[in-house]
C-alpha positions as CSV (number, residue, x, y, z in Angstrom):
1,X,-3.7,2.5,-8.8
2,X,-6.5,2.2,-6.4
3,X,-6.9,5.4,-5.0
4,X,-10.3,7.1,-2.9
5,X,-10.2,10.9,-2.8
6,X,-13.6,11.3,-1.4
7,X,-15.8,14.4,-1.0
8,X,-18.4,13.1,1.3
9,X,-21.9,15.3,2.5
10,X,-24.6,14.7,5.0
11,X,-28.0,15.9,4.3
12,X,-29.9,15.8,7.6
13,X,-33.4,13.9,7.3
14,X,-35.7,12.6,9.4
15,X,-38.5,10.4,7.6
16,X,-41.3,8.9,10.3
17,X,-42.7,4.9,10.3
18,X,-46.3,4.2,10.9
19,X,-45.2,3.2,14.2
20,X,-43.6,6.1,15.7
21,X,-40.1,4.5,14.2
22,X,-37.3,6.7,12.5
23,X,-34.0,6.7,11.5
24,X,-31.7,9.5,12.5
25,X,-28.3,10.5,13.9
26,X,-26.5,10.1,10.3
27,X,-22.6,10.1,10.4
28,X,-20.2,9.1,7.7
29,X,-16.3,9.2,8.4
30,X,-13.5,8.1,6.4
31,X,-10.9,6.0,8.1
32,X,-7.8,5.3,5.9
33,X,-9.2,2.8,3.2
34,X,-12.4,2.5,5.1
35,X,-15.6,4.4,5.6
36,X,-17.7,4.0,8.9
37,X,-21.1,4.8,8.2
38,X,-22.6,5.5,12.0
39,X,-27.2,5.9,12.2
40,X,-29.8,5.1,14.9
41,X,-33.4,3.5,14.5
42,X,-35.4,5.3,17.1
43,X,-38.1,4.1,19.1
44,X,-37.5,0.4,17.9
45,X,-38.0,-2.2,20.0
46,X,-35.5,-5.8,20.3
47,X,-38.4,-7.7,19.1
48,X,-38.4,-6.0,15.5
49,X,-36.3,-6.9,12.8
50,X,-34.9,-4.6,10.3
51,X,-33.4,-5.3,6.4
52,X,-30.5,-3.0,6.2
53,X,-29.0,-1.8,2.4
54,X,-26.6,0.7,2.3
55,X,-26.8,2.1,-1.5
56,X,-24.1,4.4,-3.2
57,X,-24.3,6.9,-6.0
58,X,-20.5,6.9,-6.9
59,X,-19.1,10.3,-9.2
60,X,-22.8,11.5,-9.2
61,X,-23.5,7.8,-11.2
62,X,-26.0,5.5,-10.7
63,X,-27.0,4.2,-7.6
64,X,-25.5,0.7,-6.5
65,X,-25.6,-1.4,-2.8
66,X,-22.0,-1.6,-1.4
67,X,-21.1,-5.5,-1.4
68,X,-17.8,-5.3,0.9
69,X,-18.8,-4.3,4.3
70,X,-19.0,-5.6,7.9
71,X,-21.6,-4.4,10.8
72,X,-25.1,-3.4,10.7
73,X,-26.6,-4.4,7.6
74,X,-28.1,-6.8,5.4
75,X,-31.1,-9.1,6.9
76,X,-31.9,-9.6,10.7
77,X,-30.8,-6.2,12.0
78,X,-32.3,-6.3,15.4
79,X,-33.9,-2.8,16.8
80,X,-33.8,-1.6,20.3
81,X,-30.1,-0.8,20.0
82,X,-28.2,2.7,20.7
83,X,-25.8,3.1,18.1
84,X,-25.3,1.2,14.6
85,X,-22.4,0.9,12.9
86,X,-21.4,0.0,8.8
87,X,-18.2,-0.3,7.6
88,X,-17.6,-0.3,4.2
89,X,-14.0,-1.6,2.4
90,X,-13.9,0.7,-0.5
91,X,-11.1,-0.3,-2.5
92,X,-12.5,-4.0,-2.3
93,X,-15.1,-2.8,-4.8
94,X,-13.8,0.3,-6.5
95,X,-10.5,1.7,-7.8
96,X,-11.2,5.1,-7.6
97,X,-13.4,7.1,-6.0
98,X,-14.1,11.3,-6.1
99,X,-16.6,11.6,-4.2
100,X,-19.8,9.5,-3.0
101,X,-23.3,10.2,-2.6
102,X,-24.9,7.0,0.6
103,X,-28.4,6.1,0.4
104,X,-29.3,4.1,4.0
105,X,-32.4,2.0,3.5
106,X,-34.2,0.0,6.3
107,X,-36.7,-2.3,6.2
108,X,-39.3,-3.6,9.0
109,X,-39.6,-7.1,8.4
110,X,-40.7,-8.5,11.2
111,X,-43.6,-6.6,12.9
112,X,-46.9,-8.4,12.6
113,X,-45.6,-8.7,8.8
114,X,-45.7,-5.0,8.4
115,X,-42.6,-3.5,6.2
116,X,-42.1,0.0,6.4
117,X,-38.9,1.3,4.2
118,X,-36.9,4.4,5.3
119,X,-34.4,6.2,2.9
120,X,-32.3,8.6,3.6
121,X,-29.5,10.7,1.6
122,X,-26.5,10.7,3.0
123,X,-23.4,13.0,1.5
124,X,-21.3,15.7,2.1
125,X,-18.2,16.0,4.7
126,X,-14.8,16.9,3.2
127,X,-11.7,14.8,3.6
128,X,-8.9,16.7,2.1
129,X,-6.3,13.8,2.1
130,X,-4.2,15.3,5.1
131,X,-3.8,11.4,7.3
132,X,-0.2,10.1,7.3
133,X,-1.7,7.2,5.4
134,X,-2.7,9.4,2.3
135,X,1.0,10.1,1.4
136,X,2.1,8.2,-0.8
137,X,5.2,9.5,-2.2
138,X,8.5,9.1,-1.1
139,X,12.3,10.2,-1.3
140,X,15.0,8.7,0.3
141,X,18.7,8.2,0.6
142,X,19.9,5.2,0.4
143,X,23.2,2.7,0.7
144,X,24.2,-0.9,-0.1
145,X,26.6,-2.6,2.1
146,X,28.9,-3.7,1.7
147,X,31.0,-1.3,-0.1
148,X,29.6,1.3,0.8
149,X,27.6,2.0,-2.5
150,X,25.5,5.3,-2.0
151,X,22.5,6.7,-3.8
152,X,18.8,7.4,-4.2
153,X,15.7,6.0,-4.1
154,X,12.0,7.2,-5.3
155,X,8.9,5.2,-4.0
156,X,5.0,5.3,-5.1
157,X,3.4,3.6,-2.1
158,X,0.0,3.1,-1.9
159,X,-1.6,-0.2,-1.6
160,X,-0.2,-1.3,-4.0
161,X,2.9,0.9,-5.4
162,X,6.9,0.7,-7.0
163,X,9.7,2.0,-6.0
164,X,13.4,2.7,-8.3
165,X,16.8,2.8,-6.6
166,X,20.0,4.3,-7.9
167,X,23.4,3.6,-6.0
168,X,27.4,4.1,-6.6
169,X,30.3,3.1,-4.7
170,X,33.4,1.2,-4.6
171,X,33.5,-2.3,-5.1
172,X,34.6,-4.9,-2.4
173,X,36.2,-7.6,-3.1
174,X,35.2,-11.0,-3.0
175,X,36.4,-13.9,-0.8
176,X,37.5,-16.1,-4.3
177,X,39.4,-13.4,-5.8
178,X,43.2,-13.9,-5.2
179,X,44.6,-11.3,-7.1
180,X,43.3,-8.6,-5.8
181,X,46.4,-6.7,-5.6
182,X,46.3,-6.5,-9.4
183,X,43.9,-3.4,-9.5
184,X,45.8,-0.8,-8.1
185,X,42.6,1.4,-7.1
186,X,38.9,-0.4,-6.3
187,X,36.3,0.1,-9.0
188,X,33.3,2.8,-8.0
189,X,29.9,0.3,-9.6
190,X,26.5,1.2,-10.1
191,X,23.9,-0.6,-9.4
192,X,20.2,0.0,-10.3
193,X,16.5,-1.7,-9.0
194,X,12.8,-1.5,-9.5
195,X,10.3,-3.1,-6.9
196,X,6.8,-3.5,-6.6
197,X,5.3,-2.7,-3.3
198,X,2.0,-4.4,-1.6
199,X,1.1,-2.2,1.9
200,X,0.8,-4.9,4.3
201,X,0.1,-3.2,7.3
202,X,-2.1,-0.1,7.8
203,X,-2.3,1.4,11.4
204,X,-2.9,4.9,11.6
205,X,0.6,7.2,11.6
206,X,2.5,3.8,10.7
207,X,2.2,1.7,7.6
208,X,4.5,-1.1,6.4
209,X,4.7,-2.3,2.7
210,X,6.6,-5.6,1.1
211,X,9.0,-4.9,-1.6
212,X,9.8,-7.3,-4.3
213,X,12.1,-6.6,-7.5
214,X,14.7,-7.2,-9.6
215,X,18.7,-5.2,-9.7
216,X,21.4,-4.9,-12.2
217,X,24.4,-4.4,-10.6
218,X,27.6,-3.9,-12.6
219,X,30.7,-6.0,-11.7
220,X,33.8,-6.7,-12.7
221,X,35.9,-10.0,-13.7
222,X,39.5,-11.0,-14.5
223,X,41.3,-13.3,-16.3
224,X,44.8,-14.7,-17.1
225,X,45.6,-15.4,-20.9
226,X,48.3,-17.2,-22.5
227,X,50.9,-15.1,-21.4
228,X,49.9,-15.0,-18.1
229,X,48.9,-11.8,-18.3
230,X,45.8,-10.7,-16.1
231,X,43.5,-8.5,-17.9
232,X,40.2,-7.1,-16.8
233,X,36.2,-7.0,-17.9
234,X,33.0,-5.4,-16.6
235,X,29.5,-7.2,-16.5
236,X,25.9,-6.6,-16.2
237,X,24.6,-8.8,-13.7
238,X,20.6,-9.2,-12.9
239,X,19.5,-9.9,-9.0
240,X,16.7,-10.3,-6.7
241,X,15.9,-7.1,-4.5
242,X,13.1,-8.0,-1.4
243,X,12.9,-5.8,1.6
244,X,10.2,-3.8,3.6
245,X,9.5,0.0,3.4
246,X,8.2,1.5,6.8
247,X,6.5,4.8,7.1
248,X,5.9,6.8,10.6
249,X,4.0,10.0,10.1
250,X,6.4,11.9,7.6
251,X,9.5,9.5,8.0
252,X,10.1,6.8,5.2
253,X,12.7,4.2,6.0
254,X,13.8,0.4,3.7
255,X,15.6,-2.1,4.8
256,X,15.8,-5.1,2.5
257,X,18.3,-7.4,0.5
258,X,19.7,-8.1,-2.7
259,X,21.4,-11.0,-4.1
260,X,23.5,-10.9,-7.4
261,X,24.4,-14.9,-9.2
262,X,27.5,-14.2,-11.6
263,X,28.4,-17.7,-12.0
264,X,26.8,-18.1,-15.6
265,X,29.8,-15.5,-16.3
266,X,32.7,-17.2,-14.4
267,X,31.8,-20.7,-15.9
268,X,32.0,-19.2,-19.2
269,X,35.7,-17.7,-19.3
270,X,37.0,-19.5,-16.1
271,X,36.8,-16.0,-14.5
272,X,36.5,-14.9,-10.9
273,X,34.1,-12.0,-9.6
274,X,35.4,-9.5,-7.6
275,X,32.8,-7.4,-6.5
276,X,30.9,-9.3,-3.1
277,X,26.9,-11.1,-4.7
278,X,25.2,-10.6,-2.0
279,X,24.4,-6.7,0.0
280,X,22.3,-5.0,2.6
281,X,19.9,-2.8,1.3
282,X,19.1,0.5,4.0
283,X,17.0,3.9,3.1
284,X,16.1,6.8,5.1
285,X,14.3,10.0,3.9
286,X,10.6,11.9,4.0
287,X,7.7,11.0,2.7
288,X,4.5,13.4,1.7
């Protein structure tokens, strides 16, 4: 699972150009997936142009340019400005990260062809993994309706993630069976799923995440022989699960669908299913 667990630092330097230039104000902050990397060229002018790399030492290892960012870098940064901002996607180019040593280097490449390089260390400010968006696991009950079929669920969502579901409950009967009155007491089923999860939406306290998966679901068939004489069997049935998982601060919710296609079954032995194919799929519970 991608995953950044990052121990960042911030060594304060100030290295001078030949012409009275510098880089300074350093700031790095983590924002959910993303790391904003904040400096200012002083004393530049608008008619200078800059070569911005941004150069990252990741688990103490090598040192590497960052390839998935947006803002202030690369060729044709223009001086004279305030503020300057980087933002790098992390998980675009790493799985996993522990922690992360920057290295911010600028070039003067347009300045009566003068190039002047500055290069400055950049590490060390703690994120201990505390934002809504860093929990990941989750716990909640759930129900399948009709029915009602009650149960568990436990989810790993990250951005990408699974989840497994466990209900049990009676089993309702199904428009096409009419002899229902046979069974003196409805059946209690189980049913049983396992999803994989995408996060498609990432916004601070809230996050939303696709579900897709597949369900067994237990049902149960009956037949007349010879002797017209009804008797009674139970089947495995596979489904499709799809839904959405929402999370607000420490509050995990589902709400999805799952469809169930016995007819493979019924055409076999000229049965009928009892139990409904189709169910609404809710969850509530915590997440942390």
């Amino acid at each position: 699972m991608k995953r950044i667990s990052i121990i960042l630092s911030l060594l304060f330097c100030s290295v001078q150009f030949a012409l009275s230039q510098k880089v300074d104000n350093i700031t790095v902050v983590q924002s959910g997936d993303l790391i904003n990397i904040r400096y200012k060229i002083l004393n530049s002018s608008s008619a200078q142009l800059f070569r911005v790399k941004v150069l990252c030492s990741l688990n103490g290892g090598l040192n590497t340019e960052i390839r998935s960012f947006s803002g202030d870098a690369g060729d044709n940064v223009a001086g004279g400005r305030s503020d300057y901002l980087v933002v790098w996607d992390v998980l675009k180019d790493v799985d996993e990260i522990k922690s992360v040593e920057f290295i911010v280097r600028a070039e003067l490449i347009s300045d009566n062809s003068a190039i002047y390089q500055n290069e400055i260390p950049v590490v060390k400010t703690n994120n201990n993994n505390t934002g809504w968006d860093r929990k990941r696991m989750n716990v909640l009950l759930s129900g399948e309706f009709k029915g009602p079929k009650f149960g568990s669920t436990i989810a790993y969502l990250g951005n990408w993630g699974f989840s497994v579901k466990y209900v049990k409950g009676k089993s309702v009967k199904s428009s096409d069976s009419d002899l229902n009155a046979l069974l003196s007491d409805v059946p209690s089923l189980p049913v049983f799923s396992v999803d994989l999860t995408k996060r498609i939406l990432n916004n601070g306290d809230f996050q939303m995440h696709f579900a897709l998966g597949v369900a067994v679901g237990e049902f149960i068939f009956y037949q007349k022989n010879f002797s017209n004489i009804y008797t009674f069997s139970y089947h495995n049935i596979l489904g499709a699960e799809a839904g959405l998982y929402f999370g607000v601060k420490n509050i995990s919710a589902f709400a999805g669908f799952s469809y169930f296609d016995p007819g493979p079954i019924e055409q076999e032995s000229s049965d009928l299913c009892w139990s409904v194919k189709s169910a609404i799929d809710l969850g509530f519970g915590y997440r942390f």
